[in-house]
N, C-alpha and C positions, 0 to 999 in steps of 0.2 A: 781108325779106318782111314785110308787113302781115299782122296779127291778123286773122283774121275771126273774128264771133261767126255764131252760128245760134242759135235763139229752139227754144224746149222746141217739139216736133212728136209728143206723144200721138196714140198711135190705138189702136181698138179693133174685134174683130171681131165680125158676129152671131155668137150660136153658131153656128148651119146655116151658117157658113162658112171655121169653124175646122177645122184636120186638114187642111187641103189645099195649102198649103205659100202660100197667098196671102199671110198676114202676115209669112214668111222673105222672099219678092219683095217686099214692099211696103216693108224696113225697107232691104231689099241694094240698090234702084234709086237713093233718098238719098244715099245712102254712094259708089256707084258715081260719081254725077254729081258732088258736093265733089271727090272725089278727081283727075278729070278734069276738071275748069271754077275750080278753084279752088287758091290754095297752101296752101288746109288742110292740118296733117299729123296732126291730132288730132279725133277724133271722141268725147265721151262718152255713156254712155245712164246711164239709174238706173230701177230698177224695183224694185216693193216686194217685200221679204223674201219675202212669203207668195207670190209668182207664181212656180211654178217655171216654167210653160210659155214667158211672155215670156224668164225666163233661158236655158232651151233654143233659142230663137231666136240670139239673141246670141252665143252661145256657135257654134251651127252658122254663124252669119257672121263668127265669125273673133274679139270683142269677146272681151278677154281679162278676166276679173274682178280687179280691184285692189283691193277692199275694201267696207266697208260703214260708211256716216254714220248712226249711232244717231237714231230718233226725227227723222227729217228731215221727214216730211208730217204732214198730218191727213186722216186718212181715216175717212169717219163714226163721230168722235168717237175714232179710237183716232192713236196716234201711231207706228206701222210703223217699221222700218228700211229704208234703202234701199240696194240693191246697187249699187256703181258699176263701168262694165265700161267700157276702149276699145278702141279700134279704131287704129291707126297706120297711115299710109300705106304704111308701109315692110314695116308687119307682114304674116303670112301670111293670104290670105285666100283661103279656101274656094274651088271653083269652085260654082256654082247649076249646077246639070243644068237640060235644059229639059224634064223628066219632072221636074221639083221640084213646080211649080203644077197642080195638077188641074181648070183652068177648061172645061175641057168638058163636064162635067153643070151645069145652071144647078142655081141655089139654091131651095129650094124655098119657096114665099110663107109670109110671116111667119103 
């Protein structure tokens, strides 16, 4: 099997759109398609120390945590730790309910 790479895919949410399960759907549909369209077998994330909430993510899609790379970014001016978590094709992976995403109240204008 060939190597694939995949290119860092940050993302972030307004706040008025956090708590409602969109950034869990938005990180598990990624994941899902590699998995089926591709011979990925290996998924990695990293997110900075200080975020617990992206690591609650991760954690609830299944990314198992392996460890932490000392002072790996810069982040205005400071130099963070980052947690590295993956994900294996083989590994177990959560079901998403479809009561996970709460997109039926819109957002409310910035």
């Amino acid at each position: 099997m060939k190597a694939v790479a995949v290119e860092d895919a940050p993302a972030q949410l307004l706040p008025r759109a956090r708590g409602r399960g969109i950034g869990t759907r938005a990180q598990r549909l990624p994941a899902d398609y590699l998995f089926a369209h591709s011979p990925v077998m290996r998924l990695e994330a990293e997110t900075a120390s200080g975020d617990p909430a992206e690591q609650r993510v991760l954690a609830k899609l299944g990314f198992v945590r392996e460890g932490v790379k000392r002072a790996q970014l810069v982040r205005s001016g400071e130099w963070p730790d980052v947690v590295l978590r993956s994900l294996l094709r083989t590994g177990p992976r959560p079901p998403l309910g479809r009561g996970t995403v709460t997109a039926a109240r819109p957002l409310a204008p910035a």
